[in-house]
C-alpha positions in Angstrom: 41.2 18.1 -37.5 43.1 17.2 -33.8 46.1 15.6 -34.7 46.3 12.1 -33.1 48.6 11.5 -29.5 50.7 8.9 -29.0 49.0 6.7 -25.8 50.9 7.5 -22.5 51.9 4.6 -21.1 50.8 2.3 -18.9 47.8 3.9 -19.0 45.6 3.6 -22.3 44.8 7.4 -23.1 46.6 10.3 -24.4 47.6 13.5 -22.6 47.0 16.8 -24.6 49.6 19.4 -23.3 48.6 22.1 -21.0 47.3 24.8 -22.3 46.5 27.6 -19.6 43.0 28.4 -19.5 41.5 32.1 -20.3 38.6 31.9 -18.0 38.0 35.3 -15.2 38.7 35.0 -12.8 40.0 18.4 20.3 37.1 18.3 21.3 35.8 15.5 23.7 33.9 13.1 22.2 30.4 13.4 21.6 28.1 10.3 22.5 24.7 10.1 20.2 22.5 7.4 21.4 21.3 5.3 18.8 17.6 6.3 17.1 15.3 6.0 13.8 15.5 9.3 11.8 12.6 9.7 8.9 11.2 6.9 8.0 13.2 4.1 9.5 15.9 4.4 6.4 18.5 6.4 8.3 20.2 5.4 11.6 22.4 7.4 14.2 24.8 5.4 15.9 26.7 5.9 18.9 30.4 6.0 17.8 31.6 3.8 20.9 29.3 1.1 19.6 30.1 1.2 16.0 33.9 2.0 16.4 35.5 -1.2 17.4 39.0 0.8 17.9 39.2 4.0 19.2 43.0 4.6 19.7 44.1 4.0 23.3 41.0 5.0 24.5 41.5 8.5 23.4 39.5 10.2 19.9 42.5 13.0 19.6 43.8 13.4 16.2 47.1 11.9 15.6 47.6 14.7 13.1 46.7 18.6 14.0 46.9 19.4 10.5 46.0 18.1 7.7 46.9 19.0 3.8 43.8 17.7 1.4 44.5 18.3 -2.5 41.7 19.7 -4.3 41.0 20.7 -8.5 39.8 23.8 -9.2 35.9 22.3 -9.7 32.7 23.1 -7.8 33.0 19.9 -6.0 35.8 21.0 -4.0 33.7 22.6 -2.2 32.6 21.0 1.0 36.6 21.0 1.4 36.9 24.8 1.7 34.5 25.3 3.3 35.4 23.3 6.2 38.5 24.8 6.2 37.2 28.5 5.6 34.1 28.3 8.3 36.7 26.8 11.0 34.6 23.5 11.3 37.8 21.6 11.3 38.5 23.1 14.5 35.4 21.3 15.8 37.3 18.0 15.3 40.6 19.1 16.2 42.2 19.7 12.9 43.4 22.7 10.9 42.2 21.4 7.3 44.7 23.2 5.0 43.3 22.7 0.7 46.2 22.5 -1.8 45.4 23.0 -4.9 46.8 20.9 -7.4 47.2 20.9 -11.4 45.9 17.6 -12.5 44.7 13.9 -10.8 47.8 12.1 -11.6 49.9 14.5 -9.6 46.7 14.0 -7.0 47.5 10.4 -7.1 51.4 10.6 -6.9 50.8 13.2 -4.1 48.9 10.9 -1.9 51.0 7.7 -2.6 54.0 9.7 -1.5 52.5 11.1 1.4 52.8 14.7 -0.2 49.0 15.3 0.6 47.2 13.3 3.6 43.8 13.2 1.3 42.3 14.6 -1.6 39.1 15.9 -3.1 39.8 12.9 -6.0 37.5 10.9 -8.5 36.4 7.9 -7.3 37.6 5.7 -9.8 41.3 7.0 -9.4 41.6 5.5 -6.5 40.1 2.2 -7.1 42.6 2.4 -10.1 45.1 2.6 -8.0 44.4 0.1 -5.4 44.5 -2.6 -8.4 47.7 -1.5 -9.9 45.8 -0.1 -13.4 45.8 3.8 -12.6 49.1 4.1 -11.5 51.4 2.1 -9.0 49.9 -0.2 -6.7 49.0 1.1 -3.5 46.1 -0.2 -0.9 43.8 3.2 -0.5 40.8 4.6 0.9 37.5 5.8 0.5 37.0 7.2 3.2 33.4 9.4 2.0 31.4 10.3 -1.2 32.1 14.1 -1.3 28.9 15.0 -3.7 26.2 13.5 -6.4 25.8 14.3 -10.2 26.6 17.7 -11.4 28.7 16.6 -14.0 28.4 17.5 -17.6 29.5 16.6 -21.9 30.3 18.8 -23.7 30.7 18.8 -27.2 32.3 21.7 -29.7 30.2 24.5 -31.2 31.6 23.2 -34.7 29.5 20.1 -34.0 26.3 21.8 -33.6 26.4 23.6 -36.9 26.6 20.2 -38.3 23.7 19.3 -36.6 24.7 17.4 -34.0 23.0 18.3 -30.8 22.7 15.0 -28.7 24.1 11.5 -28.5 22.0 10.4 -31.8 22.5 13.1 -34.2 26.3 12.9 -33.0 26.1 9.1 -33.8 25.0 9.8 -37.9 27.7 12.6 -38.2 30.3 10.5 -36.9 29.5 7.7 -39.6 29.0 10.4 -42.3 32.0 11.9 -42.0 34.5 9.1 -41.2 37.6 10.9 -39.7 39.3 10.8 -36.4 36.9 11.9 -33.3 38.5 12.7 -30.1 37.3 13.1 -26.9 38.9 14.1 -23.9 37.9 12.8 -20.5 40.2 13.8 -16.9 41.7 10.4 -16.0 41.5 6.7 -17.7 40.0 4.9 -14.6 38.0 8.2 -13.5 34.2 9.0 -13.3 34.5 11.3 -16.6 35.9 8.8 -18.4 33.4 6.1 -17.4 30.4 8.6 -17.8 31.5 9.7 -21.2 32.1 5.9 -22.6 28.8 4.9 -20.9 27.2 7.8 -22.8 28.9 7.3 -26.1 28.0 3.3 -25.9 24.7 4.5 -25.0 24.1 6.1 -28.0 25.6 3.5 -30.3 29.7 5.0 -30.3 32.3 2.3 -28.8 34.7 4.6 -27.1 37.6 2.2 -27.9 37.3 2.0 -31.7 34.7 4.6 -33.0 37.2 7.8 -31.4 40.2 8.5 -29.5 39.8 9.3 -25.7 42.6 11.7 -24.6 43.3 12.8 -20.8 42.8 17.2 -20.3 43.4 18.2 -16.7 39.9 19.4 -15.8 41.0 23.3 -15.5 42.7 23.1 -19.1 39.5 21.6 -21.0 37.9 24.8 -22.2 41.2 26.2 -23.4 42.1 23.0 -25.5 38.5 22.6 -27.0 39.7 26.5 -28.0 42.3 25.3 -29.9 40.6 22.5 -31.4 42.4 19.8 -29.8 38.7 18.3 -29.0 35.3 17.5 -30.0 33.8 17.0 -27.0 34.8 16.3 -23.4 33.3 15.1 -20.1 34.2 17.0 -16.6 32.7 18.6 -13.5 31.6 21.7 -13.3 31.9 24.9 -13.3 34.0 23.9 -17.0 30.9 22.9 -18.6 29.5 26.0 -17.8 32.3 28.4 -19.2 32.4 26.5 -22.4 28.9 28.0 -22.7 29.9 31.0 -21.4 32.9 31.3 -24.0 30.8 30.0 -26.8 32.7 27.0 -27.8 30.8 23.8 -26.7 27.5 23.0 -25.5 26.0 20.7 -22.7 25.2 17.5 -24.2 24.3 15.8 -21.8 24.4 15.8 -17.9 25.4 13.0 -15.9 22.8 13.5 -13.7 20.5 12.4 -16.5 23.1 9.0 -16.7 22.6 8.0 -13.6 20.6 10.2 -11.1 22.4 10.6 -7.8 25.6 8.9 -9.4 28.7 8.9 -7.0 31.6 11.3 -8.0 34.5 12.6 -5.9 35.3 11.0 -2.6 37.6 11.9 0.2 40.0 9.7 -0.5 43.7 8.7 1.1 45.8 5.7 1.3 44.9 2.6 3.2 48.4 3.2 5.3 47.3 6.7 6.4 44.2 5.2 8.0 45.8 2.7 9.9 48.5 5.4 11.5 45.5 8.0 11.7 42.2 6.6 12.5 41.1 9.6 14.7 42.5 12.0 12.0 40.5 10.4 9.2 37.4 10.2 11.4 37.7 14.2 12.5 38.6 15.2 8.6 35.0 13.3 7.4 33.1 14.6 10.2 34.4 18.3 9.6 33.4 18.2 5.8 30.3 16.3 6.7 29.7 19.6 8.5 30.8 21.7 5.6 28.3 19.3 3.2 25.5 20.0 5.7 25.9 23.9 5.3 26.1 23.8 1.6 22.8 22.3 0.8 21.3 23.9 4.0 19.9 26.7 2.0 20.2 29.1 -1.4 22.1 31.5 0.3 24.6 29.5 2.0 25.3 28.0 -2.1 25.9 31.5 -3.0 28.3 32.0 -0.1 30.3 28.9 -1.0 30.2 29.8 -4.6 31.6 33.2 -4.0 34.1 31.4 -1.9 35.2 28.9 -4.2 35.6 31.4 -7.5 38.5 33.2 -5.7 41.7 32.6 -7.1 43.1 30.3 -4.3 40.1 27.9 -5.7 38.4 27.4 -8.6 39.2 31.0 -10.6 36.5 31.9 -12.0 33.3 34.0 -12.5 31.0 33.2 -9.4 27.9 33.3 -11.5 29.3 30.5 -13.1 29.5 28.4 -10.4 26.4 29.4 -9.1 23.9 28.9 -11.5 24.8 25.1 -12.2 25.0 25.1 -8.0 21.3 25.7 -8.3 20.2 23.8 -10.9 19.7 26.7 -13.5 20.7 25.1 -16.1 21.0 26.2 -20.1 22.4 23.6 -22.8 24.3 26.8 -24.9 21.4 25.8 -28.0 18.5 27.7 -26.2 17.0 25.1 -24.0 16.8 25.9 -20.1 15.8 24.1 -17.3 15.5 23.8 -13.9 17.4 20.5 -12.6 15.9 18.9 -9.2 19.1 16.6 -9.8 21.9 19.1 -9.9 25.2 19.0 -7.8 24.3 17.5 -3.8 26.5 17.7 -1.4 24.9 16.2 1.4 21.4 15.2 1.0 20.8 14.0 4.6 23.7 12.1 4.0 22.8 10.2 1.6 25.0 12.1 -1.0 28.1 10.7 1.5 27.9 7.3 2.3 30.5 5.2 0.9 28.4 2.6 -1.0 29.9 -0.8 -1.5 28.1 -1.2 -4.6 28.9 2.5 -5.9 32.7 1.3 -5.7 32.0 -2.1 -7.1 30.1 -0.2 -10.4 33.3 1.4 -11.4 35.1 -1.8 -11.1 32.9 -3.6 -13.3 33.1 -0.4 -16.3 37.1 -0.9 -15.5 36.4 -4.2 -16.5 34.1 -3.1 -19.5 36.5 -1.3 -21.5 39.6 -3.6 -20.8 41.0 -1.9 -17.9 41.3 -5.2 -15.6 41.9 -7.5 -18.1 40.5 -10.5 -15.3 37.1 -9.8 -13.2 38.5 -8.8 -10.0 36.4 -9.9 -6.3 34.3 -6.9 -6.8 32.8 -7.0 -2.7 36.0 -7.9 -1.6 37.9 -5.2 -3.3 35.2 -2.7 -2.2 34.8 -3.8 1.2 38.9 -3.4 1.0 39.2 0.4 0.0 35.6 1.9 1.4 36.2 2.9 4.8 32.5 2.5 6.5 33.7 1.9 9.8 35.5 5.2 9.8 32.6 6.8 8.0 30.2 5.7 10.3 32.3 6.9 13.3 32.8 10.2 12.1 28.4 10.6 11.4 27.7 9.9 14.4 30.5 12.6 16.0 28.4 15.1 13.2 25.1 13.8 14.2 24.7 12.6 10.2 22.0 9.2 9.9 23.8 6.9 7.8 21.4 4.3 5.6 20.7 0.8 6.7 22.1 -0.8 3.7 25.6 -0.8 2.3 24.4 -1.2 -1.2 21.8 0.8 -3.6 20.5 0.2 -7.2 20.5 2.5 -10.4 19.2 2.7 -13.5 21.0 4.2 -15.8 20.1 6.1 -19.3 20.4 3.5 -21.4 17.6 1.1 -18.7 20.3 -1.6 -17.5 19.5 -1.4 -14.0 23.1 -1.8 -12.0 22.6 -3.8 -8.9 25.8 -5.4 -6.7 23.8 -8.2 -4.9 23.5 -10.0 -7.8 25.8 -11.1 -10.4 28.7 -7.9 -11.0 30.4 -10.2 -13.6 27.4 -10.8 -15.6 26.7 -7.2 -15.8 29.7 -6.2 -16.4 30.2 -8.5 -19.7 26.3 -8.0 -20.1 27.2 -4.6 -22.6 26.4 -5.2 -26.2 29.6 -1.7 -26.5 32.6 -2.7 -24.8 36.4 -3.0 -25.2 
């Protein structure tokens, strides 16, 4: 039985100590005239038309290099690899990863100007930006860095007492009565909004049915060890090892959430931007580059998987990277599958557009469990933090379409469909579960 944590404060979870894990180990500007790719869905634009502001005339980075925090988890990915295959060199930039230990020394890191931008969940930053993740501080979004690939996991010890998914969880939870906690990487982040979604799915309240605690993603396997956990949600390759160390099992995916879900972003503050337009633009169009290669083919995943398990990275086996990479998945109860919805990094850019009404989704689950205690001006707030402009700029230098619309729907597992054109406050206080 975990023992309970006193809430950190301001924010409402609880941070479990750290427990070190066991697991293994200038170019000139390019013009693109403007034309229909597929189907009409996907545009290419040329960057003089869309960009409003090149500085004085000139596209040169401000900023030659650049120093982009990352977590040790797969979807650091199209980071390194920029920086390893030399396609910030492209854009004039030396990309340099940091690795970091946790998101709130991520967040403190950018807010300080410690790191220029980070691999970082999405709803960190947005957290930030309204003053409820940390200090208040305008930021940016300035691209999606991947789609899905997420997982929940839940302790070994909860399978032997039968409880295999989000139902059979449910009745053991109200048989047994005791304390349940459940760890998720940052209070206004995408693990903790998949794993409330999921536990509310499935009949939980995530506010007064268990305990959520905050595990730096690297240290989840090694507390679930310990028993400090009964389940937890992160990114891979974590899920993974906790199979591969027999302790937990896969749940759920996110994926199976929400398919094509938005998860880390490139993100930076609002005040780097504005001194470093160019440098923002070549940094997205260098990892759009690196996003490209990933998904380009089977053996360029393997190549970045090997690259990512080194020590420097993620540290750990590359098989386990890979195999989740290509959507082999196994659940750690006997079921394997094959996931056509595993981890994208690019998707004909699709997987990177920054999505007005991706940003406005987390805002309205911020609002859901009693983060923003007032509905905030969800399009005004998203239009405020997601860079497009800059996004768009940086495509067209990579020669990436970008779709026609700033908005997409979803629905999600439990068949509440989440569109932003209509009304985001209704939906959000729509939930039967909430805070």
């Amino acid at each position: 039985m975990p023992s309970r944590l006193k809430d950190a404060k301001p924010l409402p979870a609880a941070v479990v100590p750290v427990i070190p894990d066991a697991a293994p180990a200038s170019q000139s500007r390019r013009r693109v005239l403007a034309t229909i790719a597929g189907a009409g869905v996907m545009t290419l634009v040329d960057p003089l038309v869309r960009s409003g502001a090149w500085a004085a005339g000139s596209d040169a980075p401000e900023k030659s290099e650049v120093r982009i925090g990352f977590i040790p988890l797969t979807d650091c990915a199209s980071v390194v690899m920029a920086s390893t295959l030399g396609l910030d060199k492209k854009y004039g930039i030396k990309i340099t990863p940091s690795k970091e230990a946790n998101w709130a020394g991520v967040r403190d890191k950018l807010v300080n100007g410690e790191l220029d931008a980070a691999h970082v969940l999405y709803g960190l930053i947005y957290g930030v930006q309204l003053g409820i993740g940390g200090a208040k501080k305008d930021m940016a979004v300035l691209m999606n860095l991947n789609h899905n690939g997420q997982a929940i996991t839940l302790s070994s010890k909860l399978a032997e007492k039968g409880a295999k998914d989000g139902a059979s969880l449910k009745a053991l939870m109200m048989k047994e009565r005791r304390d349940y906690v459940f760890a998720q990487t940052f209070p206004t982040g995408t693990h903790a909004m998949w794993l409330y979604y999921w536990l509310a799915a499935n009949g939980i309240n995530p506010m007064q049915d268990a305990k959520a605690i905050t595990v730096p993603p690297p240290q989840m396997v090694a507390n679930m060890r310990v028993g400090n956990m009964d389940g937890f949600c992160v990114g891979e390759p974590w899920g993974a090892r906790a199979i591969a160390d027999k302790i937990g099992f896969t749940a759920e995916t996110t994926q199976a959430i929400w398919k094509d879900h938005p998860e880390k972003t490139l993100g930076t503050t609002a005040e780097f931007v504005q001194k470093h337009p160019n440098t923002a633009r070549a940094m997205v169009a260098a990892i759009l580059e690196a996003s490209k290669f990933i998904d380009a083919s089977t053996s360029n995943r393997r190549k970045t998987a090997e690259t990512i398990a080194a020590k420097s990275y993620v540290n750990t086996d590359m098989d386990i990277i890979l195999d989740r990479m290509l959507g082999r998945y196994s659940n750690g109860l006997g079921k394997t599958w094959d996931d056509p919805d595993s981890m994208k990094f690019y998707q004909d850019g699709a997987a990177n557009y920054p999505f007005l009404s991706d940003g406005m989704w987390f805002l309205t689950q911020h609002k859901r469990w009693g983060l923003l205690k007032e509905h905030p001006d969800y399009l005004a707030v998203a239009k405020q933090v997601n860079r497009i402009d800059i996004f768009k700029q940086a495509a067209a230098a990579a020669q990436v379409a970008v779709p026609k619309s700033d908005f997409r729907t979803a629905k999600l597992i439990d068949g509440v469909t989440w569109d932003a054109t209509k009304d985001p406050k209704a939906y959000a206080d729509g939930f039967k579960i909430k805070a």
